[in-house]
N, C-alpha and C positions, 0 to 999 in steps of 0.2 A: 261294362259299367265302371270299370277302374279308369279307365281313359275320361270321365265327366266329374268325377272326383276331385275339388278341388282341394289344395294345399292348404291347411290353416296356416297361419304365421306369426309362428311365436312372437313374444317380446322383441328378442336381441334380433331378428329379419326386420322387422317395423323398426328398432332402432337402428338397424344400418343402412335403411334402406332411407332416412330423417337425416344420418351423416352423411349419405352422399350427395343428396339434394341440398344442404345447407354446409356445403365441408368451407366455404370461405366464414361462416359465423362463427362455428366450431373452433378455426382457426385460427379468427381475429380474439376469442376465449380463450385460447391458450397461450397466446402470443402476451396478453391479459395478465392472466394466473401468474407465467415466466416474470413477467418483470416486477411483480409484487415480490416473488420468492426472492429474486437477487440483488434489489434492493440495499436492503440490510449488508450484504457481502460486498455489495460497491461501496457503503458509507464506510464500514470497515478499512478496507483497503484503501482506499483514499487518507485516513485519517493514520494509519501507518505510514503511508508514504511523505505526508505532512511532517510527521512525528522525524523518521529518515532523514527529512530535507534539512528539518529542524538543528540534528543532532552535526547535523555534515557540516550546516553554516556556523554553531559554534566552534566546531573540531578546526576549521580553517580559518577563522578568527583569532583563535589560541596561537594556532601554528605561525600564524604571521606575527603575534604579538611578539611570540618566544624569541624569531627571527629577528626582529626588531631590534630587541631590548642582548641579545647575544651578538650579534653586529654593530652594538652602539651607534646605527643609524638613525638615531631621535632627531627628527626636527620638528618647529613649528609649536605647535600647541602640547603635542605629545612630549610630556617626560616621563621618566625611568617610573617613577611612582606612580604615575597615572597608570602608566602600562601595565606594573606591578598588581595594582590595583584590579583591573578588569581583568589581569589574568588569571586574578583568585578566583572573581567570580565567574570565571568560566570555568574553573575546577571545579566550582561548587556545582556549576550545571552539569557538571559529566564531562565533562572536555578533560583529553586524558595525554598526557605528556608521553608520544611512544617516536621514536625514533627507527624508522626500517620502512622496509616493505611488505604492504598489504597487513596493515595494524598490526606487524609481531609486535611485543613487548620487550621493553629494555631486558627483561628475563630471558625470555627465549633466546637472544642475540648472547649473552653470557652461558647461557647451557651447553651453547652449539661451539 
């Protein structure tokens, strides 16, 4: 008699048995889900790296002006004041007067 018995089948056997018949939808769902979650974490990073790029093209704007205006290489359009000038406001943007390697500071170079 136990041999004509058959098996009920819970929930989770009907649900697995719906993933393996449909595991491409399933997949193309979660493939879905993923790229809503990281999203956000891509606009982020992006917008750091923005901010980075930002920071670096003032830092080497500065440094060329410094170089400029310390070499008395001025010609053309460019004078000593003008230079003066947009070199402030490049201080005021963060652009930072460091002399050395890998951004030590004029500090670190006199402690050592």
């Amino acid at each position: 008699m136990d041999k004509f018995r058959v098996k009920r089948k819970t929930y989770d056997d009907k649900l697995q048995e719906n993933i393996k018949r449909h595991l491409n939808y399933f997949e193309n769902v979660q493939k879905v889900l993923d790229a809503h979650a990281t999203k956000p974490a891509k606009i982020t990073l992006r917008n750091q790296w923005l901010e980075k790029q930002k920071v670096n093209n003032y830092q080497n704007e500065y440094d060329r002006i410094r170089g400029i205006i310390e070499n008395n290489r001025v010609k053309g359009i460019n004078t000593i004041e003008g230079l003066n000038n947009r070199k402030k406001q490049l201080e005021l943007l963060g652009a930072l007067a460091v002399d050395g390697i890998a951004g030590k500071s004029d500090d670190y170079y006199k402690k050592v």
